[in-house]
N, C-alpha and C positions, 0 to 999 in steps of 0.2 A: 274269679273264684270267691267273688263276695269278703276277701281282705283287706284292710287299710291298715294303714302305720298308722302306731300310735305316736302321741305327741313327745314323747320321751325317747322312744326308738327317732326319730326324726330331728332331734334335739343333739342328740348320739352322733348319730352320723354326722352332724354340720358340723360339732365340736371336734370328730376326728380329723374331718377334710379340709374344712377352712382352715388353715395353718399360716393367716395370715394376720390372726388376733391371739393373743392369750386364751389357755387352756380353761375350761370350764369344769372338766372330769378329769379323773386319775388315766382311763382312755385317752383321752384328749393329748395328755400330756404325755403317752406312750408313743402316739402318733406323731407328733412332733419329733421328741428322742428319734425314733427309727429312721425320719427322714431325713435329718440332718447328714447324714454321708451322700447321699443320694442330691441336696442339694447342692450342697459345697461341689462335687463332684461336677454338676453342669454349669455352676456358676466359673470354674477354673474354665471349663469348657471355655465358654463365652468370654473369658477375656484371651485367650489363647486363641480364637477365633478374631477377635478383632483386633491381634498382633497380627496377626497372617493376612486378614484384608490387607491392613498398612504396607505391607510388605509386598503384597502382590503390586500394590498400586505403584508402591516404590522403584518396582523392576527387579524385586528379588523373589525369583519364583523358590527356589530350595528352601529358602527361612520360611516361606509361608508353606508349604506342603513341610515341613518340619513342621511347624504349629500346629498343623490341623489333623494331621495325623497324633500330635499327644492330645490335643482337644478331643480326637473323635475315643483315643485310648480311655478320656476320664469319664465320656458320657459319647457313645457312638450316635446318639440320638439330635445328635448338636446340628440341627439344619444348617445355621451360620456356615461351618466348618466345611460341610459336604459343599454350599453354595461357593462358596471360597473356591476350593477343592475345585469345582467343576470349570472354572475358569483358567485350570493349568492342565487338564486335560483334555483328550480328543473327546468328539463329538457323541462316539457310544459311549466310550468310560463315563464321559461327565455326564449325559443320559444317564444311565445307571444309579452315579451318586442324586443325581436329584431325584429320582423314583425312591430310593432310598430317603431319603429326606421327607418327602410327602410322606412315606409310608409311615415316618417313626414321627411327623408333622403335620397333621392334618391339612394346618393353612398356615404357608409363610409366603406370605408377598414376594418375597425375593426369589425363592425358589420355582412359584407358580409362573412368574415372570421369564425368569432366564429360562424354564422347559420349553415356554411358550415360542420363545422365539427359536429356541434348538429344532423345536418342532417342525416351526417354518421353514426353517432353514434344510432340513432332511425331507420336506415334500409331505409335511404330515398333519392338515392342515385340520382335523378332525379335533385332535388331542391337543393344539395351540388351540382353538377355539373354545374348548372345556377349561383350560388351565386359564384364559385370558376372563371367560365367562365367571369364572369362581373371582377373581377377584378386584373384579367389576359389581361382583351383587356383594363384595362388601366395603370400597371403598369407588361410587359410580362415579368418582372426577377424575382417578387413575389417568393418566393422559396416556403411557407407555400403554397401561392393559389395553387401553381404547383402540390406540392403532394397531393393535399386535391384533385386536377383535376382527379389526375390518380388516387387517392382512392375509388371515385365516379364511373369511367369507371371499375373499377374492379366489384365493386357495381351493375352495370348492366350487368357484367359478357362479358364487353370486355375487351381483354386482350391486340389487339394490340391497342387500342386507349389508353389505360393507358400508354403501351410503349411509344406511341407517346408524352401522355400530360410529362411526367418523363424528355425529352426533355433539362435535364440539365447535368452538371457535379454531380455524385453522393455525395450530404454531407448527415448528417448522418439521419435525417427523412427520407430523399428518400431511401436511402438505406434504410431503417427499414420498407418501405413500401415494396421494392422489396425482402427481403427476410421473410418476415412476410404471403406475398404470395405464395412466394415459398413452406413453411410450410405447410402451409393449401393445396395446391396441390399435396406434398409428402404425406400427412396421406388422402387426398381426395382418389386416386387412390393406395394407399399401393408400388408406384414406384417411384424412382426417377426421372424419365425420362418427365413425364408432367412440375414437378418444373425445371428441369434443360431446359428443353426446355422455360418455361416463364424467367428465369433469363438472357437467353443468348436473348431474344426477348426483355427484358426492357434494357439492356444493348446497345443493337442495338440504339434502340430509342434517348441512353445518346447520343450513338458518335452522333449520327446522327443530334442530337438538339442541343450540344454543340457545344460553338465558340473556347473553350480553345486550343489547338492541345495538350497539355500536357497531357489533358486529354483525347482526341482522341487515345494519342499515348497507354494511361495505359489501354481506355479499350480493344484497339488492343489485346495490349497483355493478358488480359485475354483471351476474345475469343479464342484465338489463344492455351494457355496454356489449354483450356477447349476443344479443339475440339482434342487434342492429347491423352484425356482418355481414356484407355482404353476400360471402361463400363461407364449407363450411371450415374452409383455412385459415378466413378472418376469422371465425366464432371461435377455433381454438387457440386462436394467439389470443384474443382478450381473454380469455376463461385462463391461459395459462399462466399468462402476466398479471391478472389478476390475482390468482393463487399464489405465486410470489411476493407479489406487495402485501399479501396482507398477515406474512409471515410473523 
């Protein structure tokens, strides 16, 4: 519409919003005023949220859903609290709160995380895939998001994009995804030869997305130890044993 802000409107506005310096304008310092209930209000939040983690962790489920329930009463927006929350309830409730969470939180790690693997765990492997995807493009050494990625692609029954997402040096979730896999395609087809071909194909994906060389060099060497078996019973015992040791 051939409008721009001027530099003084623009000026304005930063003065109202940034509320993390001293006021510039009589605005400025309105904006402030006003927010102050609205902060205090989520800052009680958050520590009545991280009485209630403690407490969860402690084995006292009732103190902590007491906490997060006055938490969610001073600011219902309080992810913490609903995240809390979703570990003392069942599988849809806690569903629920954490859509609730994302919705009034665009992006919380913890939240994106625990949906992720509800997800998985309810057979839904579309929407662990997005929630694991979000917070992998903003923290891409995530180790939990990484395998929850490739948990998801298994989920839709691909194999080389799980490889792909795996993409790390193996510690021991990752491995327990790659041969938990393996499993379920040895009794799938009654051979070893499907699992050992997926093990030596997630393995690929490790060198391939690890920066470590140490660990480039160990899974050399299995491959390597795995491609000298005899049948494909020996290739899946080295590929398996290997995946173990290098926990």
């Amino acid at each position: 519409v051939g409008y721009a802000a001027t530099a003084d409107e623009i000026r304005g506005f930063l003065d109202r919003s940034r509320r993390d310096r001293p006021p510039a304008t009589l605005a400025g310092l309105l904006a402030r005023l006003e927010a102050i209930p609205a902060e205090q209000a989520a800052n009680f939040a958050k520590a009545l949220a991280r009485r209630a983690e403690q407490s969860r962790a402690a084995g006292r489920p009732d103190d902590a859903e007491r906490d997060c329930a006055a938490a969610l009463a001073f600011d219902p927006g309080c992810a913490d609290a609903r995240l809390c929350r979703s570990f003392l309830l069942g599988p849809e409730a806690a569903l629920a709160e954490l859509d609730a969470a994302a919705e009034r939180s665009p992006f919380h790690r913890g939240v994106l995380v625990r949906r992720a693997a509800l997800a998985l765990e309810r057979k839904d492997p579309r929407k662990a895939r997005g929630d694991a995807g979000r917070v992998l493009g903003v923290f891409p050494a995530d180790a939990e998001a990484r395998e929850l990625l490739a948990g998801s692609h298994l989920g839709l029954g691909d194999d080389p994009g799980a490889a792909a997402a795996l993409g790390e040096a193996v510690r021991a979730d990752g491995a327990e995804v790659i041969l938990a896999h393996a499993e379920a395609l040895e009794w799938k087809f009654a051979s070893p030869g499907a699992a050992a071909d997926w093990c030596a194909l997630a393995l690929t994906g490790v060198q391939k997305g690890t920066r470590d060389p140490r660990a480039k060099d160990a899974v050399a060497e299995v491959l390597k130890a795995a491609a000298g078996a005899k049948d494909d019973a020996g290739r899946l015992k080295a590929l398996r044993d290997g995946i173990r040791n290098m926990r």
